[in-house]
C-alpha positions in Angstrom: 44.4 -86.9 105.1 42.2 -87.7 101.9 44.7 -88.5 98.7 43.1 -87.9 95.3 43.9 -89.5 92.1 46.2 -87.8 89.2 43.4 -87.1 87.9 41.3 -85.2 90.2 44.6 -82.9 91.3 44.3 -80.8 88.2 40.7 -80.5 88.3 37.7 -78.5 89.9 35.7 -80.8 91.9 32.2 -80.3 91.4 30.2 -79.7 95.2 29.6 -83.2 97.0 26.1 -84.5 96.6 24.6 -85.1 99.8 24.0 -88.7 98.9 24.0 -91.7 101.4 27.2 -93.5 100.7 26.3 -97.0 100.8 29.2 -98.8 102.4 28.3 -99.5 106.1 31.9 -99.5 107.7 32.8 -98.7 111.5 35.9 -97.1 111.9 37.8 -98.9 113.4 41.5 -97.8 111.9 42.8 -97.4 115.7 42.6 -101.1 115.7 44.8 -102.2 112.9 48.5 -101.7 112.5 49.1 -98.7 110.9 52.4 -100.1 109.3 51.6 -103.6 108.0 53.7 -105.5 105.7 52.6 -105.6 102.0 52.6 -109.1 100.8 51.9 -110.0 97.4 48.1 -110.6 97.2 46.6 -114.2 96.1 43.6 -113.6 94.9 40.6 -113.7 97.3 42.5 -112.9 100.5 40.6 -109.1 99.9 41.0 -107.6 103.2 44.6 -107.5 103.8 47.3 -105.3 102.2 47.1 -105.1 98.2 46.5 -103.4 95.1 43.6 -104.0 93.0 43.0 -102.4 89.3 39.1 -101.9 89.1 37.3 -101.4 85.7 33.7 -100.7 85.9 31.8 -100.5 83.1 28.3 -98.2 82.1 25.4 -100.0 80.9 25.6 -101.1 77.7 28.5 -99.4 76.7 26.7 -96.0 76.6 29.0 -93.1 76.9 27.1 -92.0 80.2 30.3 -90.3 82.1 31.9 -88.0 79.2 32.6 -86.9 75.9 36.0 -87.7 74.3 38.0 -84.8 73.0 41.3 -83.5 72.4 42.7 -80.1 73.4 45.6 -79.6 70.6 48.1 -80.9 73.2 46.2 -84.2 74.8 42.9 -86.7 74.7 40.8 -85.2 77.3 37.3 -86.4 78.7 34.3 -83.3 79.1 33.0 -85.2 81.9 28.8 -85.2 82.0 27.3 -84.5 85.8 27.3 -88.5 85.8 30.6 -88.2 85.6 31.5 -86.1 88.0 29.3 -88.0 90.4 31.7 -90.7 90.3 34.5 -88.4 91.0 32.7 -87.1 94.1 32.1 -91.0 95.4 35.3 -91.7 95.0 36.3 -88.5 98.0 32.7 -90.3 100.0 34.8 -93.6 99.8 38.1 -92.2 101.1 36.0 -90.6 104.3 34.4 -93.8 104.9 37.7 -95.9 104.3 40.7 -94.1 105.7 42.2 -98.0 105.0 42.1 -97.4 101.4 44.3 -94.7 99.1 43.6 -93.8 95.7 46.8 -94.5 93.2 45.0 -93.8 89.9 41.8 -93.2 88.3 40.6 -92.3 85.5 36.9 -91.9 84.0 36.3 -92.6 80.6 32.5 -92.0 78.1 31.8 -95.4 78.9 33.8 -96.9 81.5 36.3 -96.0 84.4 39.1 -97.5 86.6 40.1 -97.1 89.7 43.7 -98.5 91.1 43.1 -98.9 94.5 45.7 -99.6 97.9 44.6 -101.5 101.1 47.5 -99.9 102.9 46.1 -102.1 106.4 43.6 -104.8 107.0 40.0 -103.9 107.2 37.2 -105.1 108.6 35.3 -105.2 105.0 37.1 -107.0 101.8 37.5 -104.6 98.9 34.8 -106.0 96.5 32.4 -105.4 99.6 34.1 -101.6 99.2 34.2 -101.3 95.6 30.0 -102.7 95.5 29.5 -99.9 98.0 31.1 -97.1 95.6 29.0 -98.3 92.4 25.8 -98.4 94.6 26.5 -95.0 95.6 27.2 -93.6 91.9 24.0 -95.2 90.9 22.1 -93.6 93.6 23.2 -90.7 92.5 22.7 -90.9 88.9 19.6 -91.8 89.8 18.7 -88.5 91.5 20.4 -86.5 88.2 17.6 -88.4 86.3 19.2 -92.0 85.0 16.8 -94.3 85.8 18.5 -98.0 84.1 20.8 -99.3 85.8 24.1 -97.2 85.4 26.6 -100.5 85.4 27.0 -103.1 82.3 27.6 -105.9 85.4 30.1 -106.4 87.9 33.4 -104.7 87.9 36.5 -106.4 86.9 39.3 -106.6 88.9 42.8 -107.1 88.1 45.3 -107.6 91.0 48.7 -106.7 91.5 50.3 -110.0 92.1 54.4 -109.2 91.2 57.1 -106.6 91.0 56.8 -104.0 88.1 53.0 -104.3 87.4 52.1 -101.3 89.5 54.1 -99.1 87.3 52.2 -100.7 84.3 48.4 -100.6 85.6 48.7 -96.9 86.4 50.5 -95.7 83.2 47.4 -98.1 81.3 45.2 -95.6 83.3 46.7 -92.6 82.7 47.2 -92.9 79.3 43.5 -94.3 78.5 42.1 -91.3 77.2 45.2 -91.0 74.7 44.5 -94.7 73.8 41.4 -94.1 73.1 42.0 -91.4 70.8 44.3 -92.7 69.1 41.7 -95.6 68.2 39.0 -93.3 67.2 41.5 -91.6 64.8 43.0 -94.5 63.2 40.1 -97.3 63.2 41.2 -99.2 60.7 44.5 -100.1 62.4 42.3 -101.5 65.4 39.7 -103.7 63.4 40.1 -107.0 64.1 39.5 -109.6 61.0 39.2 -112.9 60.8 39.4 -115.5 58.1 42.1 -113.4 56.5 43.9 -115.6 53.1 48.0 -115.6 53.6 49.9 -118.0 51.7 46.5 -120.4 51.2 45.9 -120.0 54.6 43.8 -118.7 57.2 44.1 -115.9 60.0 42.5 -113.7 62.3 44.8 -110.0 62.5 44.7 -106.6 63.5 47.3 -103.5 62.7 48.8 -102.6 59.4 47.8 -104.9 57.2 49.9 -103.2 54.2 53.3 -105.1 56.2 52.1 -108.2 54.6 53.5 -106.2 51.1 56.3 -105.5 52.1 59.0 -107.0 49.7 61.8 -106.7 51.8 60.9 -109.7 54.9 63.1 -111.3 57.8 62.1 -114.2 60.4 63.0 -113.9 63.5 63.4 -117.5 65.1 65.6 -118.3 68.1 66.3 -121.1 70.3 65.3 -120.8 74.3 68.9 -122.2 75.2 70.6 -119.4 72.5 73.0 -117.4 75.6 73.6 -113.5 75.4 76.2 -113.0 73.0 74.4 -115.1 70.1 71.1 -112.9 70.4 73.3 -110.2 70.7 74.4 -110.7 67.6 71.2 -111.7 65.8 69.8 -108.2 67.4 72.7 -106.6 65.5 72.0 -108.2 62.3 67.8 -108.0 62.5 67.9 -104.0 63.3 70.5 -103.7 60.1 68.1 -105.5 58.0 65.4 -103.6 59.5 66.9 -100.2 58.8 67.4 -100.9 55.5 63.4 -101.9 55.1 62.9 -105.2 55.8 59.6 -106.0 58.2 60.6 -108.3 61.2 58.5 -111.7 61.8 58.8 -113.2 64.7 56.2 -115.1 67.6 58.3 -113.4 69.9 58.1 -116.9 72.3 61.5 -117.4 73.5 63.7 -115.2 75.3 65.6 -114.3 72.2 62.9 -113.6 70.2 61.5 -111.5 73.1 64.0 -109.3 73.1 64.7 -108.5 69.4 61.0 -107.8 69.3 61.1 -105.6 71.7 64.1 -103.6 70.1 62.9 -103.8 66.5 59.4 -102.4 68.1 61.5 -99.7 70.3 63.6 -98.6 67.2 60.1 -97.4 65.4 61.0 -100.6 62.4 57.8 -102.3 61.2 56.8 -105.5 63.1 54.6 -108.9 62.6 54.1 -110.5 65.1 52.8 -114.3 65.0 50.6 -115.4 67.7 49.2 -118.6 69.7 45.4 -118.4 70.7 45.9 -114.3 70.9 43.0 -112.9 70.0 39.9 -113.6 71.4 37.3 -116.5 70.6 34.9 -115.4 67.6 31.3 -114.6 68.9 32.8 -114.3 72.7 31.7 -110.9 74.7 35.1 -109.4 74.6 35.8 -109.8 70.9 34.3 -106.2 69.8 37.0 -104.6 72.4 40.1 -106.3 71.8 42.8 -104.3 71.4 46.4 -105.0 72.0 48.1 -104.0 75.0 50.6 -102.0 76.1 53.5 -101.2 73.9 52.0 -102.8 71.0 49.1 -100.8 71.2 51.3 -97.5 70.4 53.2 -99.5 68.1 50.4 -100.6 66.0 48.6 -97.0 66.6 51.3 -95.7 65.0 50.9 -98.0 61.5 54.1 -100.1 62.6 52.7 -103.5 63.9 50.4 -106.6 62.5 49.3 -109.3 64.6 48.5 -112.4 63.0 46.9 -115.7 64.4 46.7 -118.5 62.2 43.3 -120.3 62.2 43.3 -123.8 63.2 43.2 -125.7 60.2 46.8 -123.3 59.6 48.5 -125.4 62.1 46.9 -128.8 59.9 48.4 -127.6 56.7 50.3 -130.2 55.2 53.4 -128.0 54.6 53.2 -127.0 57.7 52.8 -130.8 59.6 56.2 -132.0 57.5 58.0 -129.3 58.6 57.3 -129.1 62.1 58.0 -132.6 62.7 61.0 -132.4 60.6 62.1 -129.6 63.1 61.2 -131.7 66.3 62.5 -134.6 64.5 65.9 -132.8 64.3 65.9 -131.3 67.8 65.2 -135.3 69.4 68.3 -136.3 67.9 70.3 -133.3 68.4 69.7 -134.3 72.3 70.3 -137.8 71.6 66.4 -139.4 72.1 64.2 -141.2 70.6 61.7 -139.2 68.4 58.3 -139.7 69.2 55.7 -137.9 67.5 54.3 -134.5 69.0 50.5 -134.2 69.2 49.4 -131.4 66.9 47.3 -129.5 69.9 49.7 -129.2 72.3 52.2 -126.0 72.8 55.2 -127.9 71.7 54.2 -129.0 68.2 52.2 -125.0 68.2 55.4 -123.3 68.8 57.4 -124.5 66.4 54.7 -124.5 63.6 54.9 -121.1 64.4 57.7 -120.4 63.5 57.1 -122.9 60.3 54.4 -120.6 59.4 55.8 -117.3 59.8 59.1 -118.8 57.5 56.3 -119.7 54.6 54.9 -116.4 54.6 58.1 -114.8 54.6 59.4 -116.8 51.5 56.4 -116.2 49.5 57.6 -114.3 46.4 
């Protein structure tokens, strides 16, 4: 029985090309249990049970497989016959590997993924699989006419490695073509900039930039040992501030913290949210396709989050310094030790100027 991806259920699948598949695999199925126990994969054991989320991207960037659209009702891609030649490889790979089942795909202009389930050891490991699917779609771009080479580089693979990320890797497929939309339409929300002046400092941010305004401000700060009922509480009093206009702030670090973000962001109130090394490094390959992931990609889609990462010479500041170590100071003796002093680079002293930073910006008048 071949299983197709959401993807392909709904759609007309173009004639297969009578392409060589290149993926030399014996079946050999009837030698492998058909029932064997899924164990949660570390990375490189590739031939056993697991599930792998594979990205593959065109050369260059080029929208080679489709054309985004919308329909009135959704984001939709108009695949090209490039396209659909992927779509086809993808049925060629589940012939050749009756190991493997399909869980989600999803092909985008200028990329696609693929989340992929080794359901029973094989004699082959999956990247061996996977390089034997690209080969095949670049053969058969090839033969529609594409002569470069169809792939930016090697795929990426992400794999599942705990409870609850399944559910998360295929709604990120399924939803891409929404995503995407939703950044062509509202580009400004999704331009990263750096060097950004807050309160005589420096930051790199992305999202709604017009929070920073906002009169009305709260921080969001808790302790990791603060129990239930006390961030119960501080939940009650944020989402009341919140509903009457004020913009959360927050580094959403402890467990506290987490959770209040996550309501404030759930409730549809405006959020800023203070991060450590977030973003990625200027001048570094990925840096032109950050986005944020997730939830706080809808949320900031939808004009109601800013991320901010101070630059380094934030966490320096001299405001900044005194009262972080006034903080740690207080802390030490609150647990009865001797203070000694925190080296700036490490997480510790970060966190906590975190915090110190998000309170300045908040007090500003």
């Amino acid at each position: 029985m071949i299983i197709f991806a959401a993807e392909n259920v709904n759609e007309i699948i173009v004639p297969l090309f009578n392409s060589r598949f290149h993926l030399r695999m014996t079946n050999r199925s009837s030698n492998t249990p058909k029932n064997e126990g899924f164990t949660w994969l570390q990375p490189g054991t590739w031939r056993k049970p697991c599930i792998v989320h594979v990205t593959m991207v065109a050369n260059a960037r080029q929208g080679l497989f489709g054309k985004l659209t919308h329909n009135g009702a959704e984001a939709v891609v108009e695949k090209t016959p490039i396209g659909w030649a992927l779509i086809n490889q993808q049925r060629r790979l589940l012939e050749l590997c009756p190991e493997i089942k399909i869980l989600a795909d999803k092909v985008m202009p200028e990329h696609h993924h693929i989340v992929l389930q080794v359901q029973r050891t094989m004699q082959r490991s999956i990247k061996e699989v996977v390089r034997g699917y690209m080969q095949g779609c670049k053969d058969e771009a090839r033969r529609l006419g594409f002569a470069e080479n169809l792939y930016d580089g090697p795929p990426f693979y992400r794999v599942l490695t705990h409870k609850g990320q399944l559910h998360a890797m295929i709604e990120y497929v399924k939803a891409n073509a929404e995503r995407a939309w939703m950044r062509k339409e509202n580009p400004d929300l999704f331009r990263m900039r750096r060097r950004m002046d807050v309160c005589g400092m420096q930051f790199t941010s992305m999202g709604n930039h017009f929070l920073l305004d906002w009169p009305d401000r709260q921080l969001v700060e808790m302790s990791r040992s603060a129990g239930e009922e006390q961030i119960k509480d501080r939940l009650q009093t944020v989402l009341a501030a919140a509903h009457n206009g004020a913009v959360t702030y927050t580094a959403a670090i402890s467990k506290g913290e987490q959770m209040i973000a996550r309501a404030v962001r759930e409730e549809g109130f405006p959020l800023v949210v203070m991060l450590n090394e977030g973003f990625p490094p200027e001048g570094s390959p990925q840096e032109r396709f950050y986005k944020p992931g997730g939830a706080y990609f809808d949320a900031c889609s939808r004009g109601q989050l800013l991320l901010l990462e101070p630059d380094e010479d934030a966490f320096l500041n001299p405001i900044v310094r005194a009262a972080t170590e006034t903080i740690l100071r207080k802390k030490a003796e609150e647990k009865h030790y001797s203070y000694t002093d925190v080296p700036m680079h490490s997480q510790r002293y970060r966190f906590v100027a975190l915090n110190e930073i998000g309170r300045m910006i908040v007090s500003r008048i």
